[in-house]
Each structure stands twice: as C-alpha cells, then as structure tokens.
N, CA, C and O atoms as CSV, one atom per row, in Angstrom:
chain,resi,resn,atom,element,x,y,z
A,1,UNK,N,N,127.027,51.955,156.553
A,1,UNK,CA,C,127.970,52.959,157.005
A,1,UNK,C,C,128.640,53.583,155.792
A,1,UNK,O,O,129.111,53.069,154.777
A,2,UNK,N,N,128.562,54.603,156.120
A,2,UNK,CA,C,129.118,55.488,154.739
A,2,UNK,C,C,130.805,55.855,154.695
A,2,UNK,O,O,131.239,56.570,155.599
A,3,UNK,N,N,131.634,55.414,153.759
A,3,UNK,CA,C,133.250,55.799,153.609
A,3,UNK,C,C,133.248,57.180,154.330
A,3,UNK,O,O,133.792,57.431,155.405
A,4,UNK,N,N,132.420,58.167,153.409
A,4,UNK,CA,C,132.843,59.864,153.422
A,4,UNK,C,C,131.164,60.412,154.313
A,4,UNK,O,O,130.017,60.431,153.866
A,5,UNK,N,N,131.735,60.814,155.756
A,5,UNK,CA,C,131.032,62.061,156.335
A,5,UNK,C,C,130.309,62.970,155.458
A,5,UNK,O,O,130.481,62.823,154.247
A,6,UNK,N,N,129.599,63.801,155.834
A,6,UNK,CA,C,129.228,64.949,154.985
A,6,UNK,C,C,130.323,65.983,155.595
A,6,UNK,O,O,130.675,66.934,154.897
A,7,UNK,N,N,130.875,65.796,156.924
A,7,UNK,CA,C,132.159,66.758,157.236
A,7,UNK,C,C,133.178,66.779,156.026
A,7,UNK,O,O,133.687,67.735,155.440
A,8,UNK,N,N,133.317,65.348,155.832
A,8,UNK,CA,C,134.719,64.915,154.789
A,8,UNK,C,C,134.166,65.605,153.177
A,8,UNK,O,O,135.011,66.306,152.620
A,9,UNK,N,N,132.982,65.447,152.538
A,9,UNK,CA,C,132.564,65.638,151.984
A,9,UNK,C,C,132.664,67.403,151.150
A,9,UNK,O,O,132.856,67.813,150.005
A,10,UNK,N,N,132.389,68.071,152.606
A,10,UNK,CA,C,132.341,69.551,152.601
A,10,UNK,C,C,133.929,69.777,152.563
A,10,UNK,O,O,134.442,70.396,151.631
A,11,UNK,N,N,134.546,69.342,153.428
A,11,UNK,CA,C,136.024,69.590,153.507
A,11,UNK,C,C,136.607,69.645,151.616
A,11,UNK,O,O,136.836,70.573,150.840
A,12,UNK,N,N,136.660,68.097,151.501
A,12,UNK,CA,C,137.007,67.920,149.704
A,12,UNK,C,C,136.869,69.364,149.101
A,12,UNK,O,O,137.829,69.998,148.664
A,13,UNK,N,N,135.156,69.962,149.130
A,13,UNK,CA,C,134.521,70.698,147.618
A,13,UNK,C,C,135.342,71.770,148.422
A,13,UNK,O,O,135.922,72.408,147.543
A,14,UNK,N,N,135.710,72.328,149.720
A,14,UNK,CA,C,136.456,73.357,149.732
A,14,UNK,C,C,137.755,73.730,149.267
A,14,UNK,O,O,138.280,74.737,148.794
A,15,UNK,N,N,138.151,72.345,149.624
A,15,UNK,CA,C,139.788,72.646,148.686
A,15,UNK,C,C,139.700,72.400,147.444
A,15,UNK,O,O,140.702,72.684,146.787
A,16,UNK,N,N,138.671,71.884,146.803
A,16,UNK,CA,C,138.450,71.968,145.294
A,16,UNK,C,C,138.334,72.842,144.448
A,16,UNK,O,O,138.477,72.900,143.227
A,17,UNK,N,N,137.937,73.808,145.569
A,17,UNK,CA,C,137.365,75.629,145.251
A,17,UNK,C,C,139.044,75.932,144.456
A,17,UNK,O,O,139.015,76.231,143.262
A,18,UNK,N,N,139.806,75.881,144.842
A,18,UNK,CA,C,141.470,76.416,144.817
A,18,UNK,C,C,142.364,75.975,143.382
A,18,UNK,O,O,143.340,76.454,142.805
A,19,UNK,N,N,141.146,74.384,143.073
A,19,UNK,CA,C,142.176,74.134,142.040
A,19,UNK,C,C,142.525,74.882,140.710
A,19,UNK,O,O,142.290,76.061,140.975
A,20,UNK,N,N,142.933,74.812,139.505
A,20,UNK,CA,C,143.229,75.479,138.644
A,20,UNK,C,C,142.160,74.109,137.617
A,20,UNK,O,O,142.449,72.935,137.386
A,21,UNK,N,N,140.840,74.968,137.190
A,21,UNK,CA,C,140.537,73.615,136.365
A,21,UNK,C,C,140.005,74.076,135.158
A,21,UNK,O,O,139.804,73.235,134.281
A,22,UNK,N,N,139.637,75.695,134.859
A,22,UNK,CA,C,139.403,76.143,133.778
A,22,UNK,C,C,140.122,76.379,133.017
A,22,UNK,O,O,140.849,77.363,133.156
A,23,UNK,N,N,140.222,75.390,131.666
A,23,UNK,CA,C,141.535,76.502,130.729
A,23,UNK,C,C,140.718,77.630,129.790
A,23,UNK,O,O,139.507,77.651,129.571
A,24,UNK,N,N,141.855,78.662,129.249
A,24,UNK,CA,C,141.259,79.913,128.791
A,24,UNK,C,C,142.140,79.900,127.753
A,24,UNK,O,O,143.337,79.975,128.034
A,25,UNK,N,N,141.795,79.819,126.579
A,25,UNK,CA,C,143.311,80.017,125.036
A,25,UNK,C,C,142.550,81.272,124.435
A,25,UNK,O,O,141.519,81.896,124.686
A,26,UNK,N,N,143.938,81.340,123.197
A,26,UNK,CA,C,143.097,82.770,123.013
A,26,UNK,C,C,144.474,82.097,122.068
A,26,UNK,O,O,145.147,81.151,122.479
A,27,UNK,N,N,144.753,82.931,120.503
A,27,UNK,CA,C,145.503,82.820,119.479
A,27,UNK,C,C,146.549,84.246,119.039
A,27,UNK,O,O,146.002,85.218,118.518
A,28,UNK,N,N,147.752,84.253,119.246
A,28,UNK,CA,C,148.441,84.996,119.051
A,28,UNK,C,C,149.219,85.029,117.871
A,28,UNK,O,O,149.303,84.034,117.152
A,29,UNK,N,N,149.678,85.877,117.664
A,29,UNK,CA,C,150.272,85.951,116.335
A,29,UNK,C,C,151.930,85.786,116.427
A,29,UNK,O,O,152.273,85.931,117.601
A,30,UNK,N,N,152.622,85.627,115.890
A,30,UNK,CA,C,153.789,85.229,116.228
A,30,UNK,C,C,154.959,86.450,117.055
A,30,UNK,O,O,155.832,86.391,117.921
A,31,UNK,N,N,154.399,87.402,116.266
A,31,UNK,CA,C,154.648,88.327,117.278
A,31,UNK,C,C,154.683,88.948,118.596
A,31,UNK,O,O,155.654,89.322,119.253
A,32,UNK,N,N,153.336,88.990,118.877
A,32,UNK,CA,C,152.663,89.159,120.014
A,32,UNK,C,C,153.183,87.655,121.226
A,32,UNK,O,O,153.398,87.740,122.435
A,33,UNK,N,N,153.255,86.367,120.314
A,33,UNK,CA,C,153.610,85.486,120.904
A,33,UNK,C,C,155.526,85.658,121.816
A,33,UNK,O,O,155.841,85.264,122.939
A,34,UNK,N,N,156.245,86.245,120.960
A,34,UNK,CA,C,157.532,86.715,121.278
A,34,UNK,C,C,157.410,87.655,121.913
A,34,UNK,O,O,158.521,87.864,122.399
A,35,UNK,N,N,156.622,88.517,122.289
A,35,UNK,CA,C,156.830,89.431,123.116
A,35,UNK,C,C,156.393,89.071,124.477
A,35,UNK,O,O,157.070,89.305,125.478
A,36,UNK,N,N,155.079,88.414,124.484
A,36,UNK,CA,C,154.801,87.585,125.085
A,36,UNK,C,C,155.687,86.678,126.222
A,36,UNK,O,O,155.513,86.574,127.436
A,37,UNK,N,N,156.636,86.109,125.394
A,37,UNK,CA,C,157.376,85.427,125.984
A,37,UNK,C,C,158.408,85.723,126.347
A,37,UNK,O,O,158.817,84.966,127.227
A,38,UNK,N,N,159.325,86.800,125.981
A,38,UNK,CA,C,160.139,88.109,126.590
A,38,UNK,C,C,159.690,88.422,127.953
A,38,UNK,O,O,160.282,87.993,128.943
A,39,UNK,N,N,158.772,89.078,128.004
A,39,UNK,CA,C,157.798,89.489,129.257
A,39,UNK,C,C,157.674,88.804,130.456
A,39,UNK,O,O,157.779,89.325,131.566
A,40,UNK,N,N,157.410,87.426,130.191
A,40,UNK,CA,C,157.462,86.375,130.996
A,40,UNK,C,C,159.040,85.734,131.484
A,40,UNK,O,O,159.216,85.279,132.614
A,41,UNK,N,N,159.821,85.773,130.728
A,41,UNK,CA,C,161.040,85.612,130.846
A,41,UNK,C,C,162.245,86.508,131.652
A,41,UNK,O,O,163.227,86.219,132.336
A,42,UNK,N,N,161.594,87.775,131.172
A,42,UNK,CA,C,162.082,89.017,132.162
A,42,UNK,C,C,161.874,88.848,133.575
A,42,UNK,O,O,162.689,88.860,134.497
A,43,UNK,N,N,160.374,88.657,133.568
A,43,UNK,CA,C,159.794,88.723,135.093
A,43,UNK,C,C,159.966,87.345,135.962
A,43,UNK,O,O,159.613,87.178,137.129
A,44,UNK,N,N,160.656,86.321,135.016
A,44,UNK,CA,C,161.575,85.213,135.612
A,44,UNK,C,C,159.992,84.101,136.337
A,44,UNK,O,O,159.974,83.632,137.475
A,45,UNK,N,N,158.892,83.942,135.321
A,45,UNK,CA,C,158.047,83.265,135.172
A,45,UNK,C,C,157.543,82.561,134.367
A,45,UNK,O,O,157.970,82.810,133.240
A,46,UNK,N,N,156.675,81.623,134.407
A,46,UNK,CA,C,156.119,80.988,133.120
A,46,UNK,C,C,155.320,81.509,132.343
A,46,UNK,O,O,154.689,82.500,132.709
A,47,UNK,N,N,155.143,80.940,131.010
A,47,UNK,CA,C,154.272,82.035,130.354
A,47,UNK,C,C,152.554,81.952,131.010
A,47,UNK,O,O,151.829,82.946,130.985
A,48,UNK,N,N,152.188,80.876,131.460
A,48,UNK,CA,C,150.808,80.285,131.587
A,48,UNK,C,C,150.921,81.227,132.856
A,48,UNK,O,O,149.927,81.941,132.988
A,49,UNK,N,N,151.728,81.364,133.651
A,49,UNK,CA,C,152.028,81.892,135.480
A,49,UNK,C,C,151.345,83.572,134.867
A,49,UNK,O,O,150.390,84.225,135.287
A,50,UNK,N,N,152.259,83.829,133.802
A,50,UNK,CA,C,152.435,85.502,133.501
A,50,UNK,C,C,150.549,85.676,132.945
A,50,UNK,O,O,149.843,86.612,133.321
A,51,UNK,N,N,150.321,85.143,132.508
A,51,UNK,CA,C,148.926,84.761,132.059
A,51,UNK,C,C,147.429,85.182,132.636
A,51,UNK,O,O,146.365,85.765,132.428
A,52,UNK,N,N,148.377,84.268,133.680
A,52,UNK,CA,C,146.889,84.028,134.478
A,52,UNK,C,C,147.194,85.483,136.042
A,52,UNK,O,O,146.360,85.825,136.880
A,53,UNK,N,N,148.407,85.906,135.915
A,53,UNK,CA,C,148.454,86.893,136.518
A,53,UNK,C,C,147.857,88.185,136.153
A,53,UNK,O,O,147.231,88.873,136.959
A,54,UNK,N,N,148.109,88.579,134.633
A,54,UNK,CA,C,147.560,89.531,134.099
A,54,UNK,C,C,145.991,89.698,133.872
A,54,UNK,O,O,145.381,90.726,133.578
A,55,UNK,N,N,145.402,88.147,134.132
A,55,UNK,CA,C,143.872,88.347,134.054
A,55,UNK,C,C,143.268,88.437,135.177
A,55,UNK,O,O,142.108,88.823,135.326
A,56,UNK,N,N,144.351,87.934,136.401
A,56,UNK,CA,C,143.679,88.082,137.947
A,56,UNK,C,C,143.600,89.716,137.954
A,56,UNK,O,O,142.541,90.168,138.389
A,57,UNK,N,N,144.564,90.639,137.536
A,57,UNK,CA,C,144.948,91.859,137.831
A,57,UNK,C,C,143.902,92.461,136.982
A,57,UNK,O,O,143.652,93.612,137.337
A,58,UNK,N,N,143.178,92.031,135.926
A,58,UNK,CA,C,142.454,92.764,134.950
A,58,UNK,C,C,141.026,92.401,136.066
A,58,UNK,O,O,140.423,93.118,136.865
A,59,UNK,N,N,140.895,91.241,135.745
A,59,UNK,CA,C,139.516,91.058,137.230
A,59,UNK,C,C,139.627,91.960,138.335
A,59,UNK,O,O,138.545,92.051,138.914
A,60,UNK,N,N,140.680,92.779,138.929
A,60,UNK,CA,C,140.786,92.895,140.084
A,60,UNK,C,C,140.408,94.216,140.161
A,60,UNK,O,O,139.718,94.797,140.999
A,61,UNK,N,N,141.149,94.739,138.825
A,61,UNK,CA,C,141.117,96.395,138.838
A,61,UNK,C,C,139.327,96.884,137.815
A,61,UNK,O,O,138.846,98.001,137.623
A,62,UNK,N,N,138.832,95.570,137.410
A,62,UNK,CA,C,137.556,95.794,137.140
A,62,UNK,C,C,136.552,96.116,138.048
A,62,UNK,O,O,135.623,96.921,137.985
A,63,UNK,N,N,136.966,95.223,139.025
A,63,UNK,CA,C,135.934,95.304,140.479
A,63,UNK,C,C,136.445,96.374,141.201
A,63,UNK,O,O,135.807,96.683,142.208
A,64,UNK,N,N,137.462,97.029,140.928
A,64,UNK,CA,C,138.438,97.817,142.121
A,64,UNK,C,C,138.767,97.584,143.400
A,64,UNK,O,O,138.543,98.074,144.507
A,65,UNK,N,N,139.527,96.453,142.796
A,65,UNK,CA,C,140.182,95.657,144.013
A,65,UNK,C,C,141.713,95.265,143.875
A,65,UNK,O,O,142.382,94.346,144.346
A,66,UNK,N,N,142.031,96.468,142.931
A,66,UNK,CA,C,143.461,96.204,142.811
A,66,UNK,C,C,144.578,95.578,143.796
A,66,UNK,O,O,145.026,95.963,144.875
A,67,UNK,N,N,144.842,94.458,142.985
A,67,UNK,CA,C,145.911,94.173,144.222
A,67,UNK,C,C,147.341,94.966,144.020
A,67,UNK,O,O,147.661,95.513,142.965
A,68,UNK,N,N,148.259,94.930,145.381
A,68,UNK,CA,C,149.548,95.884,144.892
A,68,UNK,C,C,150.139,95.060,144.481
A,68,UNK,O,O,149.886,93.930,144.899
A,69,UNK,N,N,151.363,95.273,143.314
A,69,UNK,CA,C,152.062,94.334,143.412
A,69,UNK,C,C,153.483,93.962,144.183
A,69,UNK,O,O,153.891,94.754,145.032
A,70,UNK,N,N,153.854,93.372,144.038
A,70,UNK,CA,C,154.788,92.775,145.362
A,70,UNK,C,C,155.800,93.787,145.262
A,70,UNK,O,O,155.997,94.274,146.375
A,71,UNK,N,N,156.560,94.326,144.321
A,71,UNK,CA,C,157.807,95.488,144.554
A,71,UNK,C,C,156.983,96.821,145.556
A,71,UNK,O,O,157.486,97.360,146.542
A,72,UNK,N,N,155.987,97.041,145.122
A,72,UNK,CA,C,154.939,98.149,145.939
A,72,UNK,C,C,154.998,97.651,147.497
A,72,UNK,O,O,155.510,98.305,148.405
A,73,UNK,N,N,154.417,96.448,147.626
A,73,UNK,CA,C,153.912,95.863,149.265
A,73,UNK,C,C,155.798,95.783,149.703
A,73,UNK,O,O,155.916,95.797,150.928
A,74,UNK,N,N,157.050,95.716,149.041
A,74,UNK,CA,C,157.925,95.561,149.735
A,74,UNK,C,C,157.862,96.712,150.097
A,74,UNK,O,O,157.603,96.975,151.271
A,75,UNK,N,N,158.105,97.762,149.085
A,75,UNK,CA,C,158.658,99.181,149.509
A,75,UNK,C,C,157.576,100.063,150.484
A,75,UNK,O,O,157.823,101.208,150.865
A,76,UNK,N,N,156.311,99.307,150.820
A,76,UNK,CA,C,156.176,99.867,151.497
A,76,UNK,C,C,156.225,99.075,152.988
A,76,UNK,O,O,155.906,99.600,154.055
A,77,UNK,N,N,156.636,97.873,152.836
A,77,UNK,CA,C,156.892,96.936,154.615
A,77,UNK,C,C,158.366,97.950,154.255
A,77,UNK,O,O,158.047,99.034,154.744
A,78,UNK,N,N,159.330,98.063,153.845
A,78,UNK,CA,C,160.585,98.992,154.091
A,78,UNK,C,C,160.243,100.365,154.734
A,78,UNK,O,O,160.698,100.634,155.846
A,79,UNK,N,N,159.500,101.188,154.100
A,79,UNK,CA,C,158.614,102.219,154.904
A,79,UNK,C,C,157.874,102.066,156.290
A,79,UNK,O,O,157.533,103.025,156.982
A,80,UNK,N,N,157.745,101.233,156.488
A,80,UNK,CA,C,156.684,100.984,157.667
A,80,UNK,C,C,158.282,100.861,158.891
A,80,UNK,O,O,158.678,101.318,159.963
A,81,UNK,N,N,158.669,100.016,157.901
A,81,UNK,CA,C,160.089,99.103,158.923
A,81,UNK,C,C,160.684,100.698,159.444
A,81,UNK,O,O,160.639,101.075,160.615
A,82,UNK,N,N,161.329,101.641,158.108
A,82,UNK,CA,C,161.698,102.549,158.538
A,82,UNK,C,C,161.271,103.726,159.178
A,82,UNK,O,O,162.099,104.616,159.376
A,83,UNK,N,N,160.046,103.871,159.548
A,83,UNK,CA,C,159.191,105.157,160.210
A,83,UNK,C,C,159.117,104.613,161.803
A,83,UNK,O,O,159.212,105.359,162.778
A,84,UNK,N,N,158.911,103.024,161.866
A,84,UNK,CA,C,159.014,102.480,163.163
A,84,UNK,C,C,160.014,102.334,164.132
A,84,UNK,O,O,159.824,102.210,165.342
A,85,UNK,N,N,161.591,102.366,163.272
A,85,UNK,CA,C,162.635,102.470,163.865
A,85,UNK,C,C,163.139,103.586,163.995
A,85,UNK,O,O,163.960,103.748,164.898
A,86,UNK,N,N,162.861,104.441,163.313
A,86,UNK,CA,C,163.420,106.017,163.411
A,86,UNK,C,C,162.910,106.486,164.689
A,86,UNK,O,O,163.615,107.027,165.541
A,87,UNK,N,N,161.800,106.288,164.786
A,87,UNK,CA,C,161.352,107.268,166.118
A,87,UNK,C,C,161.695,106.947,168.085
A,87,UNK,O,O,161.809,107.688,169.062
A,88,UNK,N,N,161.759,105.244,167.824
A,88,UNK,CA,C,162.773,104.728,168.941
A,88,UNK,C,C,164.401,105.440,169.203
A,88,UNK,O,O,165.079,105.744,170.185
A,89,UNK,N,N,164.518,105.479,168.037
A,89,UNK,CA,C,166.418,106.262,167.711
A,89,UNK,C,C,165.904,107.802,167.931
A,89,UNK,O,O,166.389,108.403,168.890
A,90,UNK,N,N,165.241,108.271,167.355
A,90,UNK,CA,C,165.185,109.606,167.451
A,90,UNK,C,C,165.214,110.256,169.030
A,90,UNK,O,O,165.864,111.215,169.446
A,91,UNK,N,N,164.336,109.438,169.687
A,91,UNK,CA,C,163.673,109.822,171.137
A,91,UNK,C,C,165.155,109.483,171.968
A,91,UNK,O,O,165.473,110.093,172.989
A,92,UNK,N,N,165.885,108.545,171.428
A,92,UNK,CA,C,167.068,108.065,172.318
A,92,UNK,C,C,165.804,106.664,173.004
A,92,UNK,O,O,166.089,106.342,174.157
A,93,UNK,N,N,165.140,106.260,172.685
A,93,UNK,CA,C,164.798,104.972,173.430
A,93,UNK,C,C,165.396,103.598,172.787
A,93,UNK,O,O,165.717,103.480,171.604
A,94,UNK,N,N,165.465,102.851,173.517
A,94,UNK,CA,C,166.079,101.544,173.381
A,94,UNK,C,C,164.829,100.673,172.859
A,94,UNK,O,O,163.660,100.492,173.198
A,95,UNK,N,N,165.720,100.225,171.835
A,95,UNK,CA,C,165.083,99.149,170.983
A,95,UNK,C,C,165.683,97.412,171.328
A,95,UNK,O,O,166.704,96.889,170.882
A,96,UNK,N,N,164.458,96.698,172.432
A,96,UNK,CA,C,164.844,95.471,172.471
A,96,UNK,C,C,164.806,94.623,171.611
A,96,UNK,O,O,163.703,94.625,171.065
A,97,UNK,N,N,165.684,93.666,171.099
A,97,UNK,CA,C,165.553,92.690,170.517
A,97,UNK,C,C,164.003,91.710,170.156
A,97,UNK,O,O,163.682,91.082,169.147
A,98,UNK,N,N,163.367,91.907,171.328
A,98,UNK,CA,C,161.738,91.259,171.257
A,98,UNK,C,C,161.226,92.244,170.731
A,98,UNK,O,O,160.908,92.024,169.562
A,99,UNK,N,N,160.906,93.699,171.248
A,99,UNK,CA,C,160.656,94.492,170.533
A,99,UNK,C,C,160.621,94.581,168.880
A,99,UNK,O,O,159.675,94.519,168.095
A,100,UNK,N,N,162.006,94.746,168.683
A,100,UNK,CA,C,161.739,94.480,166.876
A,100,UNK,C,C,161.566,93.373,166.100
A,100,UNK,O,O,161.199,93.434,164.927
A,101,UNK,N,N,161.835,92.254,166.750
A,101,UNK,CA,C,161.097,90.976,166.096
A,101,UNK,C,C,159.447,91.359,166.089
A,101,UNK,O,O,158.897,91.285,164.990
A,102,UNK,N,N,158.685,91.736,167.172
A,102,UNK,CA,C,157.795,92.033,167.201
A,102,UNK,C,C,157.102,93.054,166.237
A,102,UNK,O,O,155.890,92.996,166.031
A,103,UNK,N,N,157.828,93.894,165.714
A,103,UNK,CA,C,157.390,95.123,164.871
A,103,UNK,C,C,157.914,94.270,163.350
A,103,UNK,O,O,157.312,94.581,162.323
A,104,UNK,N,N,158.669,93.556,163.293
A,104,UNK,CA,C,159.020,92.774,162.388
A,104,UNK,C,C,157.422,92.296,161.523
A,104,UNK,O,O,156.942,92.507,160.410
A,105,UNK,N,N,157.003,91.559,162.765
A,105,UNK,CA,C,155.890,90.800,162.528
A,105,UNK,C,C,154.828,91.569,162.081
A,105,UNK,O,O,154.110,91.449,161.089
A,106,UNK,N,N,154.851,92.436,163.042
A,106,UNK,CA,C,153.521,93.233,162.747
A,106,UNK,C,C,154.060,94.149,161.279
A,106,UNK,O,O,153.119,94.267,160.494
A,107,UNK,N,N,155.122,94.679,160.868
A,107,UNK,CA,C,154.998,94.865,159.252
A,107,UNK,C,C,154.921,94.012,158.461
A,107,UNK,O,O,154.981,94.447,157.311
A,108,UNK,N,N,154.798,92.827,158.550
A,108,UNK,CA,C,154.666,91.612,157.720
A,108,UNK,C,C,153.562,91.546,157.356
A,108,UNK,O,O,153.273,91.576,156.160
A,109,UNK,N,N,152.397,91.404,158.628
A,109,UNK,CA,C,151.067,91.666,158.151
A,109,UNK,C,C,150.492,92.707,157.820
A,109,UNK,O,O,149.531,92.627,157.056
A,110,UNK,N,N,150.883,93.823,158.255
A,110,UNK,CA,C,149.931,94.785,157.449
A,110,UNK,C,C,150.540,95.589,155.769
A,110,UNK,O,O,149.897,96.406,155.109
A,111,UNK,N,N,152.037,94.985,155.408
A,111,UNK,CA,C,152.448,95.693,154.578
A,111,UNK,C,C,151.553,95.799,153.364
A,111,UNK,O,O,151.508,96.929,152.878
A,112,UNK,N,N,150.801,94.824,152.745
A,112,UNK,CA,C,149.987,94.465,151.556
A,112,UNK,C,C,148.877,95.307,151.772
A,112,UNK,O,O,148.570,96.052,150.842
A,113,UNK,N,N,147.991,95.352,153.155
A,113,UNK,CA,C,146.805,96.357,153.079
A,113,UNK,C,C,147.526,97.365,152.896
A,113,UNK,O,O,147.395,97.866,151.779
A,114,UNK,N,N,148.670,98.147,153.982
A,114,UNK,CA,C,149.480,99.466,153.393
A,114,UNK,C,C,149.185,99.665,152.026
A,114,UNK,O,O,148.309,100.430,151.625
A,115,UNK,N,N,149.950,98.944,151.281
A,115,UNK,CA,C,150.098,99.143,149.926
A,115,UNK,C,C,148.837,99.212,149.290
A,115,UNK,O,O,148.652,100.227,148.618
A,116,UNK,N,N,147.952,98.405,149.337
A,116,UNK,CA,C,146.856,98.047,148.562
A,116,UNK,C,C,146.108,99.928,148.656
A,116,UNK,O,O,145.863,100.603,147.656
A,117,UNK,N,N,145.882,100.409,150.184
A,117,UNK,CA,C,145.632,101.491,150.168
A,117,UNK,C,C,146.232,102.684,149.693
A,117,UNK,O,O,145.532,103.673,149.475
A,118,UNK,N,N,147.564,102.694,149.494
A,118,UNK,CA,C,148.346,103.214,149.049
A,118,UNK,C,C,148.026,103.560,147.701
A,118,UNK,O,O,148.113,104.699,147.242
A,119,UNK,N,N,147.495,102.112,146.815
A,119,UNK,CA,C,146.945,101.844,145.566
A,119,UNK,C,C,146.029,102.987,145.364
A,119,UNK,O,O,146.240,104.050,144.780
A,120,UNK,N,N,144.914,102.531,145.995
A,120,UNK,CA,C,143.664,103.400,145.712
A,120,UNK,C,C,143.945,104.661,145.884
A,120,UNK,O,O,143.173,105.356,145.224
A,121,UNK,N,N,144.827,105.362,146.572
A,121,UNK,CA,C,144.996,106.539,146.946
A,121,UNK,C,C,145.281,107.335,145.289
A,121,UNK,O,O,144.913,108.305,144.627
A,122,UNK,N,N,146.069,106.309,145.232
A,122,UNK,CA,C,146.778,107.153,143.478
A,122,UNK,C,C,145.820,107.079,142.237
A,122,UNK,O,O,145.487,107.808,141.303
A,123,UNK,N,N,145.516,105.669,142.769
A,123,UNK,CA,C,144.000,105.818,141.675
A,123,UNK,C,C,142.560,106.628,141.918
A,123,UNK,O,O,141.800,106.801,140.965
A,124,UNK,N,N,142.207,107.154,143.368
A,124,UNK,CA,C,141.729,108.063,142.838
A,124,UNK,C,C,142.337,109.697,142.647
A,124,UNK,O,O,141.457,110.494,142.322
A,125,UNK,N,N,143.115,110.023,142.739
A,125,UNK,CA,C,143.776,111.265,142.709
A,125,UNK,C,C,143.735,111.631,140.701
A,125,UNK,O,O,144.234,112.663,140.251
C-alpha cells in the first residue's frame, strides 16, 4: 500500500508550481543600488518584492499582457462604482441596500479586466 495516491501526488506538484524557487542576481553599482532602494522604500516594499515585480511587468508587457497596476484597477472599480450609481439617482430610482452590495461585488470582479483593457487601449493608440 502506497503512503501518497497519485491524486495526492498531482495535488503536491500543483502547489509546487507557485513556489518562489528560482533565484535571479544581477550586480549593481552602489548607486544604482541606492536608488534602487529609495524606489522600493517609497512604494513601501521590499527590495526582492520591488524586483521581482518589475520583471513580472517586463515579462508581461513582452508578451502583451500587461497587467494594470493596482492605482489604475482602483480608479477604475471607482469609475465603474460611479457610472453605476449615477444613473439609479439620475432616473430618481431607488437604490436597495442588496442592490448595491450586489453591484459592489460585481465591480470587484470585473475592475482589473476594466483596467487591463483600458491598458491596451492606450497602448495601442
């Protein structure tokens, strides 16, 4: 009798997919190193965090798959929030409480595709 299934087995290598196991160095100059670390400090992250963000974003916009970044995907769930409530007020219709929890939700999920399209729009223009 075997400890590990091939279910259990498959399960493991999937969440293995996720871990962080490649390291990537590269040599900076002391300069570049301080600015470096300014940058990261501003944006109220680690330097390795700021890192590995800037190379997901370089992968991303290679393939053109820019992701938005998060000040973008807010301002535009704020947009969504505000075009959805205006027009209930405008008409004079009543906005229930379930109602906007509900529209709540639903800008939650789509704010990031919003944006993401939003993205491409400017990049190709």
């Amino acid at each position: 009798m075997s400890l590990l299934s091939d279910d259990d087995i498959a399960e493991a290598a999937q969440r293995r997919e996720v871990f962080r196991e490649s390291n990537v160095s590269t040599r900076l100059t002391r300069k570049e190193a301080r600015n470096l670390d300014a940058l990261a400090k501003s944006r109220g992250v680690q330097r390795g965090e700021l890192i590995r963000q800037l190379i997901r974003d370089e992968l991303a916009r290679d393939t053109g798959t820019s992701a938005a970044s998060t000040e973008l995907t807010e301002i535009m769930g704020i947009r969504l929030m505000l075009t959805n409530l205006f027009r209930p007020l405008a008409t004079g219709q009543k906005l229930t409480p379930e109602a906007f929890d509900n529209m709540v939700a639903e800008v939650k999920k789509r704010k990031r595709s919003v944006a993401e399209d939003a993205l491409r729009d400017l990049e190709r223009a």
